[in-house]
N, CA, C and O atoms as a GROMACS GRO file, in nm:
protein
  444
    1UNK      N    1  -3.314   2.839  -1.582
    1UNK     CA    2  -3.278   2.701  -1.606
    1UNK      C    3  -3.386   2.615  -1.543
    1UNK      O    4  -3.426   2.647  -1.431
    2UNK      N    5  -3.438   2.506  -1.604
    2UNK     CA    6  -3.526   2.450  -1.549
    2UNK      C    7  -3.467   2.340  -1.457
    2UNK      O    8  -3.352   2.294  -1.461
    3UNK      N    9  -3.607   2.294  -1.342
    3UNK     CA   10  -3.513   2.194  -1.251
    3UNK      C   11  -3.430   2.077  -1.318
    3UNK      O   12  -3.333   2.023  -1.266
    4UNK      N   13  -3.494   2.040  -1.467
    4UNK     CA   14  -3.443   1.909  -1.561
    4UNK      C   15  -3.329   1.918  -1.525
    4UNK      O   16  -3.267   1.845  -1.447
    5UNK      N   17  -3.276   2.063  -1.612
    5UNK     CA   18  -3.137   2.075  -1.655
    5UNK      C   19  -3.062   2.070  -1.498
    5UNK      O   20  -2.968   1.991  -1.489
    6UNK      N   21  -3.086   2.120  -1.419
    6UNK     CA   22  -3.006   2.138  -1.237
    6UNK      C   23  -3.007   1.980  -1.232
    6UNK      O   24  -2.893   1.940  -1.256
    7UNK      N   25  -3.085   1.886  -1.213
    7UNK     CA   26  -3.065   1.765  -1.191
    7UNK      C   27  -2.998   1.754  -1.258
    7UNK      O   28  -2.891   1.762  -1.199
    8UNK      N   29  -2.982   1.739  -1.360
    8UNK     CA   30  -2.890   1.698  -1.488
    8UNK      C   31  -2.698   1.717  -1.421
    8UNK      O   32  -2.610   1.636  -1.390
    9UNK      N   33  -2.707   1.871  -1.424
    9UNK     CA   34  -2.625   1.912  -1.355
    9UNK      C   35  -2.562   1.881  -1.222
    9UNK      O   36  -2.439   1.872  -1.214
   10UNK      N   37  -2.625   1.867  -1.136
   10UNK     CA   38  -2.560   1.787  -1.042
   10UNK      C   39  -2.532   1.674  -1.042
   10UNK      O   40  -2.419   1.649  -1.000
   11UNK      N   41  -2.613   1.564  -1.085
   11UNK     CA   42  -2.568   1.393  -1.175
   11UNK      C   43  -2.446   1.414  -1.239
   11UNK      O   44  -2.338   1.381  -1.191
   12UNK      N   45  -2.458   1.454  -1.318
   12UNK     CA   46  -2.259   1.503  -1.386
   12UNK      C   47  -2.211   1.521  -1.296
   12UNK      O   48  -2.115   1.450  -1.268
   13UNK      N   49  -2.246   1.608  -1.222
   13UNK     CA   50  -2.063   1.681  -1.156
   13UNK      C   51  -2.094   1.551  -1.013
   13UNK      O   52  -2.008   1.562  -0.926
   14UNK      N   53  -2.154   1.486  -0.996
   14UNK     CA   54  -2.170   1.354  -0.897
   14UNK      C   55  -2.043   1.259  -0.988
   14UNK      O   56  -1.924   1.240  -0.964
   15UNK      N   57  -2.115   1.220  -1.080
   15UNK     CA   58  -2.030   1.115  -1.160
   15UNK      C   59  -1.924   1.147  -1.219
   15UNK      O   60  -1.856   1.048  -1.245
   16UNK      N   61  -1.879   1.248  -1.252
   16UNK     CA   62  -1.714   1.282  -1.239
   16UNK      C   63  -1.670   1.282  -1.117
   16UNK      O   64  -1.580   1.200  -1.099
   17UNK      N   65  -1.703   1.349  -1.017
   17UNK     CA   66  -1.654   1.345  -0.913
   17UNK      C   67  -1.616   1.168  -0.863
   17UNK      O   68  -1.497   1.150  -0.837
   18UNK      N   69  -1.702   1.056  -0.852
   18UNK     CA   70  -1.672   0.955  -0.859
   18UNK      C   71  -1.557   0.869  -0.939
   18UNK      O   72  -1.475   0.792  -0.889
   19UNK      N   73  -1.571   0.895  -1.050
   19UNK     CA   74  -1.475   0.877  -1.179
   19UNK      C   75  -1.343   0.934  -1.136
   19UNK      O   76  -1.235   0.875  -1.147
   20UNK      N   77  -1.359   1.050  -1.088
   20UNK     CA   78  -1.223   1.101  -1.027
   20UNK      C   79  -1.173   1.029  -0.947
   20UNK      O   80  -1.060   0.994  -0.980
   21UNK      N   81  -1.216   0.981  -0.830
   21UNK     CA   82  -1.172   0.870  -0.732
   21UNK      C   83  -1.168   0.761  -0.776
   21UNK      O   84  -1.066   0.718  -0.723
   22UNK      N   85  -1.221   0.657  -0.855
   22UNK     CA   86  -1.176   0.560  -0.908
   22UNK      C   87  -1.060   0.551  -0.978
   22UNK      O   88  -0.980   0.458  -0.989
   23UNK      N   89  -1.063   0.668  -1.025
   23UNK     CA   90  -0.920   0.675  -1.128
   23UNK      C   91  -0.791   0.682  -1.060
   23UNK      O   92  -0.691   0.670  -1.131
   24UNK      N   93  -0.778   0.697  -0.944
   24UNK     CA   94  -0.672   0.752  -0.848
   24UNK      C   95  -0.676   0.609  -0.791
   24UNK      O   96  -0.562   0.563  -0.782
   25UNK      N   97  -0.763   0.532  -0.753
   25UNK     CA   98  -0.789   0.444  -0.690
   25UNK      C   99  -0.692   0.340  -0.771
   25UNK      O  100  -0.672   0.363  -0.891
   26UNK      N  101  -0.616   0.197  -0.692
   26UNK     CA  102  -0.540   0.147  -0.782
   26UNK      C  103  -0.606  -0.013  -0.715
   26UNK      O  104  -0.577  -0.037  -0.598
   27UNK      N  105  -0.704  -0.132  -0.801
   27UNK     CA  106  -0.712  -0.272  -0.795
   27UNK      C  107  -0.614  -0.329  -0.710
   27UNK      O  108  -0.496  -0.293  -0.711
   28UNK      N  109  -0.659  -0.413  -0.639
   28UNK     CA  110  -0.605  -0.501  -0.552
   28UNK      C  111  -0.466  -0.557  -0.629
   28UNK      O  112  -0.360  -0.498  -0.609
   29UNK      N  113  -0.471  -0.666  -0.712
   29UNK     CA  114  -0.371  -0.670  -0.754
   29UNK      C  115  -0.246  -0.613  -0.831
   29UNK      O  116  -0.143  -0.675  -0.857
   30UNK      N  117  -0.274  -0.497  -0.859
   30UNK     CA  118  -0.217  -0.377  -0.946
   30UNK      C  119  -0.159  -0.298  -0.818
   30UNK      O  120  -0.076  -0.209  -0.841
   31UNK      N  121  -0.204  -0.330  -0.663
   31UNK     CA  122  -0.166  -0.223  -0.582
   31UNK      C  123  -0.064  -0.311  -0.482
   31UNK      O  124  -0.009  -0.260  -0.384
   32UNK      N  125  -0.043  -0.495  -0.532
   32UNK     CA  126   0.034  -0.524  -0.498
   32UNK      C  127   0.156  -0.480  -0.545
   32UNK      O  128   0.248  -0.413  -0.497
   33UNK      N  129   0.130  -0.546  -0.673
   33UNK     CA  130   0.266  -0.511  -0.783
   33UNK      C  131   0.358  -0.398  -0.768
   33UNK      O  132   0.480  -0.377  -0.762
   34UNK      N  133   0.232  -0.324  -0.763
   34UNK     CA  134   0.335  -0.150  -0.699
   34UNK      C  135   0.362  -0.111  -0.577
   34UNK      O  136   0.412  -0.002  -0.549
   35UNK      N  137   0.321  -0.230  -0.467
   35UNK     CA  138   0.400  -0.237  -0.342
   35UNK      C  139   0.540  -0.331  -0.344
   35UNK      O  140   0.638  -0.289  -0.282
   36UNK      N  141   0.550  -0.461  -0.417
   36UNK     CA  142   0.624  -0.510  -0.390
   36UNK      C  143   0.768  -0.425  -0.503
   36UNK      O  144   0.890  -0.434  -0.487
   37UNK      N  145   0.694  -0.355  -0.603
   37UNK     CA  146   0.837  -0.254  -0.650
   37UNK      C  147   0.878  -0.136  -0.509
   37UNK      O  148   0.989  -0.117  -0.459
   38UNK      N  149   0.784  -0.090  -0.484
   38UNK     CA  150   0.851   0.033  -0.378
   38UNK      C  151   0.907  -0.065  -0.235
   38UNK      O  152   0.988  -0.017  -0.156
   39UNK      N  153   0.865  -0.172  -0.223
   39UNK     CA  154   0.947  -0.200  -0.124
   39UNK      C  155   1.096  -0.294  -0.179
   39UNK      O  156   1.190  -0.301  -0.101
   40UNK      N  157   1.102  -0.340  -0.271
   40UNK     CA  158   1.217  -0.381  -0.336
   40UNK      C  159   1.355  -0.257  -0.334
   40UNK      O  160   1.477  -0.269  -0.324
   41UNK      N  161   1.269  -0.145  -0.350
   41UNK     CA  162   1.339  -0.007  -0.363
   41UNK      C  163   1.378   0.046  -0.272
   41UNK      O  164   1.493   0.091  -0.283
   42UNK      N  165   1.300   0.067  -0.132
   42UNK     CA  166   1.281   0.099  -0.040
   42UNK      C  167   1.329   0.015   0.103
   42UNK      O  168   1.383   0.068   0.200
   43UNK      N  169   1.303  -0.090   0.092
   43UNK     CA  170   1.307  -0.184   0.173
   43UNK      C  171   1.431  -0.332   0.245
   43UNK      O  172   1.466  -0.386   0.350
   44UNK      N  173   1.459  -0.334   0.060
   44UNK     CA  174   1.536  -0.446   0.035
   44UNK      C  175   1.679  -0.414   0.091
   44UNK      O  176   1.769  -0.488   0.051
   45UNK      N  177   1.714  -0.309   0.182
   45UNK     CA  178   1.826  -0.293   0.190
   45UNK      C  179   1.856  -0.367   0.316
   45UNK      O  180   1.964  -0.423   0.330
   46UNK      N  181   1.732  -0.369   0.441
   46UNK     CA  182   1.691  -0.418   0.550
   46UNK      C  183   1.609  -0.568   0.567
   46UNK      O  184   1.645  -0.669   0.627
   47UNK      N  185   1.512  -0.546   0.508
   47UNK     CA  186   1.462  -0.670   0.495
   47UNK      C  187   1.450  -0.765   0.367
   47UNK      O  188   1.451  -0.730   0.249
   48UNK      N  189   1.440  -0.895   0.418
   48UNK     CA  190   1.413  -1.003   0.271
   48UNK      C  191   1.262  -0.952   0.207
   48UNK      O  192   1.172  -0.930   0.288
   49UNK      N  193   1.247  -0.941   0.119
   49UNK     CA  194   1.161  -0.875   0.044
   49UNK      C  195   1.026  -0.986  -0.045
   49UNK      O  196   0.904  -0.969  -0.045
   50UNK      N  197   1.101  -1.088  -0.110
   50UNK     CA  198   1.002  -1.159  -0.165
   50UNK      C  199   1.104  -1.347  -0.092
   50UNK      O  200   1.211  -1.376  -0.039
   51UNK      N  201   1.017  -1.396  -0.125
   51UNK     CA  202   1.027  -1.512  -0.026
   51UNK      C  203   1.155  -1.596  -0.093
   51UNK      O  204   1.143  -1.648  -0.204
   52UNK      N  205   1.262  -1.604  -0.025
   52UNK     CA  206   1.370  -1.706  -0.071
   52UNK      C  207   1.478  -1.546  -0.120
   52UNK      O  208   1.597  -1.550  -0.152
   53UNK      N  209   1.421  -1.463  -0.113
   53UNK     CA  210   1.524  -1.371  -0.187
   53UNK      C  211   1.660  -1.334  -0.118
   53UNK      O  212   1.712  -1.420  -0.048
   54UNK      N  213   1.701  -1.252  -0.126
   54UNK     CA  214   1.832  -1.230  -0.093
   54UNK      C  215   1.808  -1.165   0.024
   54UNK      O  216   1.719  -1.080   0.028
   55UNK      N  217   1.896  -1.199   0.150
   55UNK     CA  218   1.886  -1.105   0.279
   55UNK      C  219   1.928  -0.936   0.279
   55UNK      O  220   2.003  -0.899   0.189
   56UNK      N  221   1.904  -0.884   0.330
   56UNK     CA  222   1.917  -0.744   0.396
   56UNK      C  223   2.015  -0.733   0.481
   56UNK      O  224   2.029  -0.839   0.542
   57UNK      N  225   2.098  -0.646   0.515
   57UNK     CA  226   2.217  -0.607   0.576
   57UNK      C  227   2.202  -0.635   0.772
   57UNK      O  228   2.290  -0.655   0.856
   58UNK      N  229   2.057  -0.623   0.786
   58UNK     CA  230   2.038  -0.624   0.903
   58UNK      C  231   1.958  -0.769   0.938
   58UNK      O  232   1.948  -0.855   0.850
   59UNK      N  233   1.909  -0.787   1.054
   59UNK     CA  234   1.848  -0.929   1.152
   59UNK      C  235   1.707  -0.878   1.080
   59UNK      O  236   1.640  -0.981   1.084
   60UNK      N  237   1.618  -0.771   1.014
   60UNK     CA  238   1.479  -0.726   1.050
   60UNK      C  239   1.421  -0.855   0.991
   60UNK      O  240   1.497  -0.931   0.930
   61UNK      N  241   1.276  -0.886   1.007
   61UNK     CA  242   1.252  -0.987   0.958
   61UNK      C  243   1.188  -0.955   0.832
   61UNK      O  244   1.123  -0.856   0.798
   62UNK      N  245   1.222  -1.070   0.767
   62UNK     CA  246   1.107  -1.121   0.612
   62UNK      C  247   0.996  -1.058   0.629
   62UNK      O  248   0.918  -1.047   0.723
   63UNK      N  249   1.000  -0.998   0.472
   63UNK     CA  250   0.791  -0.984   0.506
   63UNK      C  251   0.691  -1.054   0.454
   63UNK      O  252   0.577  -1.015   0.431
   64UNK      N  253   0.759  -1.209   0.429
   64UNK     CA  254   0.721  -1.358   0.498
   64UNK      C  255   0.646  -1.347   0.598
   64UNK      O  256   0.526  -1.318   0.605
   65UNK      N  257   0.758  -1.383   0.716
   65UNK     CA  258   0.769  -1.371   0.859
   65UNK      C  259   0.671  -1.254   0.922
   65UNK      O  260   0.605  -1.275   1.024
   66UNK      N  261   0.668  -1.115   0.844
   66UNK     CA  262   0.536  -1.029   0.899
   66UNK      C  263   0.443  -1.056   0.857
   66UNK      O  264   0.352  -0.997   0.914
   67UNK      N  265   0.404  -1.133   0.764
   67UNK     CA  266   0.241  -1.150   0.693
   67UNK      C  267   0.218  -1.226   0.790
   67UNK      O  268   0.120  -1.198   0.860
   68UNK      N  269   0.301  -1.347   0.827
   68UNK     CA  270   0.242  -1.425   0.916
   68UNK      C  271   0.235  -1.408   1.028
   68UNK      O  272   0.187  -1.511   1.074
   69UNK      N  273   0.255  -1.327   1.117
   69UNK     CA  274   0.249  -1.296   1.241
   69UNK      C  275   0.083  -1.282   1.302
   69UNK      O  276   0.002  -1.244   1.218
   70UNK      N  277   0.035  -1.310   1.431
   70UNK     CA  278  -0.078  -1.283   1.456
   70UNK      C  279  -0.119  -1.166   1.475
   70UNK      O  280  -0.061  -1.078   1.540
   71UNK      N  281  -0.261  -1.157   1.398
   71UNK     CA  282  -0.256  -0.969   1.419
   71UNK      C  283  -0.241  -0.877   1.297
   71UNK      O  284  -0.291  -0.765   1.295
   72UNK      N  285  -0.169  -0.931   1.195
   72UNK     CA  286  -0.090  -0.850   1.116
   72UNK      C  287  -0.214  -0.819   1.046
   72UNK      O  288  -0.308  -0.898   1.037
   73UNK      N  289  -0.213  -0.726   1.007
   73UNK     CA  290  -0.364  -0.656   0.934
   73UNK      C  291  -0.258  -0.552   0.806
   73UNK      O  292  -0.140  -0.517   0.814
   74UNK      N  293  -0.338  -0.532   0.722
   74UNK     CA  294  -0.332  -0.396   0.616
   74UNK      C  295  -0.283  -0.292   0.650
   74UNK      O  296  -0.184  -0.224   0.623
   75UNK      N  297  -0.410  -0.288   0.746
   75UNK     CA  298  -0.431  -0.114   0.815
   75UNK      C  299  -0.305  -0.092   0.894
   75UNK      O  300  -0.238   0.005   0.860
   76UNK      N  301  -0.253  -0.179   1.011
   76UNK     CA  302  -0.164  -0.220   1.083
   76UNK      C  303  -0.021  -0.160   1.054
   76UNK      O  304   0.048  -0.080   1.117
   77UNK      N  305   0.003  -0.244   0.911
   77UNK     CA  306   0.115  -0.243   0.851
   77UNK      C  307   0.121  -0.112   0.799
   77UNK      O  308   0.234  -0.064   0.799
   78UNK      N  309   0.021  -0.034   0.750
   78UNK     CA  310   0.020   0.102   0.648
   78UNK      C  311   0.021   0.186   0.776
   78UNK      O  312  -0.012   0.301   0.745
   79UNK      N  313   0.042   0.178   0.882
   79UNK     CA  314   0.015   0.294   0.997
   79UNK      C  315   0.155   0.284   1.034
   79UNK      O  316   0.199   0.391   1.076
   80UNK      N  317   0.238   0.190   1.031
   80UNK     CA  318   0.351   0.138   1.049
   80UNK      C  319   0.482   0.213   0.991
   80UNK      O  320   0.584   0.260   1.039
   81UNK      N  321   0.421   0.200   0.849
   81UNK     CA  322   0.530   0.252   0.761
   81UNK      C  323   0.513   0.353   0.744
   81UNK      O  324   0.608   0.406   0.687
   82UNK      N  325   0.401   0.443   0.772
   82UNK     CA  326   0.420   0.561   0.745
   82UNK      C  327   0.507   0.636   0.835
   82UNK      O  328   0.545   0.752   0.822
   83UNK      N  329   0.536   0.541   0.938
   83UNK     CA  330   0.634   0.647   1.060
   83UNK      C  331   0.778   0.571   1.038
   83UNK      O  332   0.807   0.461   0.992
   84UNK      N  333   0.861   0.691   1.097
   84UNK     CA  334   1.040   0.650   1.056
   84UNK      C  335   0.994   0.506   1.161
   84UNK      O  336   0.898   0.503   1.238
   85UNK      N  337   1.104   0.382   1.133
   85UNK     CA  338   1.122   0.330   1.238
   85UNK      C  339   1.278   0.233   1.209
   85UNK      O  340   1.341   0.226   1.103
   86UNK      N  341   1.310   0.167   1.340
   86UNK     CA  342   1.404   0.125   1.394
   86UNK      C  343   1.536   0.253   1.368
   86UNK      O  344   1.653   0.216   1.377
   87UNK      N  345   1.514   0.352   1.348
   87UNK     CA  346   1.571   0.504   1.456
   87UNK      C  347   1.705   0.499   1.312
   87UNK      O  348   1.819   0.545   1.319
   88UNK      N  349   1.636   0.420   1.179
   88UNK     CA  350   1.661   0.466   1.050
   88UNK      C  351   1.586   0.602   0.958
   88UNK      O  352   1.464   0.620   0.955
   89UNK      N  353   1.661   0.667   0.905
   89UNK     CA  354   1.596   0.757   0.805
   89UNK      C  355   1.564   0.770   0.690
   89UNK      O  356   1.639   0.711   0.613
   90UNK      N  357   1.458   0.838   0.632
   90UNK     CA  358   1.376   0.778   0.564
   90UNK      C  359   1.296   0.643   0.470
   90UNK      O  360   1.278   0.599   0.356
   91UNK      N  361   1.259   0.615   0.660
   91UNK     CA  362   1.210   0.466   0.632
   91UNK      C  363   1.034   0.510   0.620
   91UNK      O  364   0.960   0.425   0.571
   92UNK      N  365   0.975   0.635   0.665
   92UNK     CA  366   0.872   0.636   0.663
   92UNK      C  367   0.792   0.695   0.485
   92UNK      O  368   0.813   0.808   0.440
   93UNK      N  369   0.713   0.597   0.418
   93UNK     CA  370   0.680   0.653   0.322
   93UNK      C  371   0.547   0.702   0.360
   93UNK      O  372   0.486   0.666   0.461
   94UNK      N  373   0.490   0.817   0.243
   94UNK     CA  374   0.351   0.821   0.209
   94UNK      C  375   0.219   0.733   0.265
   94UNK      O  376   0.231   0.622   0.318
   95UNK      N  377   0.110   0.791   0.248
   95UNK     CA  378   0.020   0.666   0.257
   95UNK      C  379  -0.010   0.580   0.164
   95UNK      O  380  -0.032   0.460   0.176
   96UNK      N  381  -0.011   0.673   0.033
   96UNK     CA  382  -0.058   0.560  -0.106
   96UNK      C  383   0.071   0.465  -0.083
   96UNK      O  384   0.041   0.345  -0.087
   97UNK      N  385   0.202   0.491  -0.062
   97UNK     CA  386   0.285   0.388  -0.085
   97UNK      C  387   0.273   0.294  -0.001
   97UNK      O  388   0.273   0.178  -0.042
   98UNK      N  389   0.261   0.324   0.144
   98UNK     CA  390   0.255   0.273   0.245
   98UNK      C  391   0.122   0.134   0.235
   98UNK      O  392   0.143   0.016   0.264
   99UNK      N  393   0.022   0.178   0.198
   99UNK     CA  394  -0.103   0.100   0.162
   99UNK      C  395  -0.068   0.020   0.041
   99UNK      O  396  -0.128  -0.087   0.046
  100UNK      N  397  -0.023   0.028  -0.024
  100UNK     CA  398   0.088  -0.052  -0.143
  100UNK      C  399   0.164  -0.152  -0.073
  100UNK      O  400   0.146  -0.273  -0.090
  101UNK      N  401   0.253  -0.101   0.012
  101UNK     CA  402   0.389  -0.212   0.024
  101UNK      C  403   0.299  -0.326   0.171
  101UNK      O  404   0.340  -0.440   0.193
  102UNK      N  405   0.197  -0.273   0.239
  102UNK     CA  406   0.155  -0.326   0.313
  102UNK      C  407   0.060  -0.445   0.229
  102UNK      O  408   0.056  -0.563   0.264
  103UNK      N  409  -0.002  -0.396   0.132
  103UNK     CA  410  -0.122  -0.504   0.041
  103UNK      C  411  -0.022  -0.631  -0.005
  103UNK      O  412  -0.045  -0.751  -0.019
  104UNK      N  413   0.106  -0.547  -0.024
  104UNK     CA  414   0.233  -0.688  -0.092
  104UNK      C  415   0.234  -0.784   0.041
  104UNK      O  416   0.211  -0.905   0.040
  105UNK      N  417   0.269  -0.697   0.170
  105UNK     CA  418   0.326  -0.786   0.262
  105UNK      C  419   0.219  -0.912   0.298
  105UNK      O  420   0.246  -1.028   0.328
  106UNK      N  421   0.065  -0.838   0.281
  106UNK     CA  422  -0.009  -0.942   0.319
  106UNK      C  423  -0.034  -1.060   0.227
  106UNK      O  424  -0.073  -1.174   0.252
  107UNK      N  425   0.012  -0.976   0.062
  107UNK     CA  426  -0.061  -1.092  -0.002
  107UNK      C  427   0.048  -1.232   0.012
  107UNK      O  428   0.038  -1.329  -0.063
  108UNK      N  429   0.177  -1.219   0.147
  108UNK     CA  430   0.262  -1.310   0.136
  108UNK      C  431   0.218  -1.395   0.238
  108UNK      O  432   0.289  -1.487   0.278
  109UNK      N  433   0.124  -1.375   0.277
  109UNK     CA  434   0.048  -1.414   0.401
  109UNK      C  435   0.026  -1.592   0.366
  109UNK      O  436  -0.023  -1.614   0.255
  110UNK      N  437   0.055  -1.698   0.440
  110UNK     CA  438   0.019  -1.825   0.412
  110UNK      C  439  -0.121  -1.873   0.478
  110UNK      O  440  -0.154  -1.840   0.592
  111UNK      N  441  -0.209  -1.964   0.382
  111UNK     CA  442  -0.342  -1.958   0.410
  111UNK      C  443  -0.300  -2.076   0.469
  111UNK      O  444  -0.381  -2.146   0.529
   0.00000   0.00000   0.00000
């Protein structure tokens, strides 16, 4: 095989390999949308979910009230949810979801 064709060959299997991760990869606003469904699902049983909506059974706060907090970051929030918390069960999701419902909480963030 000549070196042509090997370059050749590795450029492909480079650019699929890329293509593969993009494809998995989900747009900013497309990765809200599918945070603020899994936490509607997930969430809404505890907390107010989208702003003015209906309360949750418990005091937790709005995730209003968490976008705006000082501090509150992405990363923050997705490290958050991935672990059980307030000593409820299965409150901890995934990371793709987790990085989802956190992109919603921020985009509630007031500028």
């Amino acid at each position: 095989m000549s070196a042509k064709w090997k370059i050749s060959g590795v450029i492909a299997a480079a650019c699929l390999a890329v293509a593969a991760q993009c494809g998995d990869a989900q747009s900013a606003p497309n990765n809200v949308v599918t945070g603020q469904k899994l936490a509607e699902q997930y969430c809404a049983q505890c907390h107010v979910i989208v702003p003015g909506g209906p309360a949750g059974w418990t005091d937790a706060p709005s995730f209003e009230a968490i976008a705006n907090r000082p501090g509150t970051t992405a990363a923050k929030l997705s490290a958050f949810i991935q672990k059980q918390h307030m000593h409820m069960l299965n409150t901890a999701r995934p990371r793709g979801e987790a990085d989802a419902i956190a992109a919603y909480i921020v985009s509630l963030r007031k500028h």
